[in-house]
C-alpha positions as CSV (number, residue, x, y, z in Angstrom):
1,X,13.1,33.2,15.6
2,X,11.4,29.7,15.4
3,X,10.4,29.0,11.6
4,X,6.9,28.1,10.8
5,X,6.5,23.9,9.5
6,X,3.8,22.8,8.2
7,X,3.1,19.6,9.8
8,X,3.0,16.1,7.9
9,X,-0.5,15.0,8.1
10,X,-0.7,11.1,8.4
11,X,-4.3,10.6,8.1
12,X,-3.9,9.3,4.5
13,X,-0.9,7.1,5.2
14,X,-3.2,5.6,7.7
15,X,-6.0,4.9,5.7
16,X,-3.6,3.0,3.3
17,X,-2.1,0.8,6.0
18,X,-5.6,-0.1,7.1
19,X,-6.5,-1.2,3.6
20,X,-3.5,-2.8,2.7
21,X,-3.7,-4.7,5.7
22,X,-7.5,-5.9,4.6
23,X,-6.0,-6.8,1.4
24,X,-4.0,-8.7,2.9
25,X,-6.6,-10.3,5.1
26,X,-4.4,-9.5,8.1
27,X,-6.4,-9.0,11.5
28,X,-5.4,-5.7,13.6
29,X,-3.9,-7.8,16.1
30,X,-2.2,-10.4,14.2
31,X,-0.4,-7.3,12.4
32,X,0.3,-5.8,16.2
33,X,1.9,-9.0,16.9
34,X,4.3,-9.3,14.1
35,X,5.4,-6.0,14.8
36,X,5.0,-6.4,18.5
37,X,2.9,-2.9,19.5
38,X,-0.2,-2.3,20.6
39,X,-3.4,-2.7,18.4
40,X,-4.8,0.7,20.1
41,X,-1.4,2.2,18.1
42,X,-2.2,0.6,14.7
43,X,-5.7,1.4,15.6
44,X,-4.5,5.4,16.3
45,X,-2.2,5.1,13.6
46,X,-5.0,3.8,10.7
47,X,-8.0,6.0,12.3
48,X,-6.8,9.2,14.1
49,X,-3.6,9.6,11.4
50,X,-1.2,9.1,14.6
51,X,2.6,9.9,13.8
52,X,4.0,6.2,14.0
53,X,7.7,6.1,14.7
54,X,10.1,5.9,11.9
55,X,11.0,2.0,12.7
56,X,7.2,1.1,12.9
57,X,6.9,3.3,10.1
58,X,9.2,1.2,7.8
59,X,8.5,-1.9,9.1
60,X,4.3,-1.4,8.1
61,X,5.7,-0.1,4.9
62,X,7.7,-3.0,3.6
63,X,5.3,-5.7,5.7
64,X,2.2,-4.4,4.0
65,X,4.0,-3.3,0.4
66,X,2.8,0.2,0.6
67,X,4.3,2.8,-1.3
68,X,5.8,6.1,0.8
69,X,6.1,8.1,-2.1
70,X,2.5,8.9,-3.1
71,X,2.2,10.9,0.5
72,X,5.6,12.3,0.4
73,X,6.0,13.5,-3.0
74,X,2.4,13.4,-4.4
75,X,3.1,15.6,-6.9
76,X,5.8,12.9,-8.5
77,X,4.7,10.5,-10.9
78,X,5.1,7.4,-8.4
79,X,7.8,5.2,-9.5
80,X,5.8,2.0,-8.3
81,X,2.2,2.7,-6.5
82,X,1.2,0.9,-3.6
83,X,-1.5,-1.4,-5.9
84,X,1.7,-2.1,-8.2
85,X,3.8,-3.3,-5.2
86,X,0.9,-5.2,-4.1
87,X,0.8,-6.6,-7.2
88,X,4.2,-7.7,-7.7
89,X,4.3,-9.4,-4.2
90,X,1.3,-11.6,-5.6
91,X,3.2,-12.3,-8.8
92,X,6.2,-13.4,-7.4
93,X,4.1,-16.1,-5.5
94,X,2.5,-17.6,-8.7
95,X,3.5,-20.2,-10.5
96,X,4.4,-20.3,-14.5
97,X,0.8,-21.5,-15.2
98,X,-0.8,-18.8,-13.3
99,X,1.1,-16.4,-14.5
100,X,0.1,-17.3,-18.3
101,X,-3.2,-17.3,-17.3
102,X,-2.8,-13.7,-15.7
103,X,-0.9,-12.8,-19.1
104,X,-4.4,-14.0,-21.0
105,X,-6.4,-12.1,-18.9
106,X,-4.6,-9.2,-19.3
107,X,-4.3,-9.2,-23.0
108,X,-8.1,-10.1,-23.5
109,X,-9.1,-6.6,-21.2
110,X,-6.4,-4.9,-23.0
111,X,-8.2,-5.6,-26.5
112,X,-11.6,-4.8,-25.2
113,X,-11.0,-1.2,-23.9
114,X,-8.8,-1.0,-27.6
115,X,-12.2,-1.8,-29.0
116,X,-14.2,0.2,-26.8
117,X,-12.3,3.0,-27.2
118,X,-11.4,2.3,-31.1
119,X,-7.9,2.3,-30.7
């Protein structure tokens, strides 16, 4: 007797390549050529929620820093989103002055919302 599965639906995976992709400012076919596929398969991949296989599968993951966790385990608290590793990859490229202005900015929103929300 065959057992019933319930069938990963990729559609949401997809949509998060194709925007991490944009953020990225990567071109479908500039990402097809670095991974050296078709840009009909990112296309199906990012539109129709095509099943990519599991080495183009880790290779737009870790290219694009997107987070497999929040579509495998969405009920998990996710260890590190896909806007966090995004994040980090843009961190790591700034330089000591940037990054004290970042730290600035951060602490200046962070005491708004404290006074907006009188914390």
């Amino acid at each position: 007797m065959k057992q019933s599965k319930e069938k990963f639906d990729f559609k949401a995976f997809g949509q998060a390549i194709k925007a991490a992709r944009k953020a990225k400012g990567i071109s479908r076919n500039q990402l097809a050529d670095k991974l050296n596929i078709a840009p009909r398969y990112i296309a199906s991949i990012e539109n129709s929620g095509q099943h990519p296989s599991l080495q183009i599968l880790y290779e737009l993951v870790t290219l694009l820093d997107v987070s497999v966790d929040q579509f495998f385990f969405p009920e998990r608290e996710q260890e590190k989103s896909t806007r966090r590793r995004q994040l980090d990859t843009m961190l790591n490229g700034m330089s000591e002055k940037d990054l004290k202005i970042l730290s600035a900015t951060a602490k200046g929103i962070e005491e708004a919302n404290n006074e907006i929300t009188g914390e």
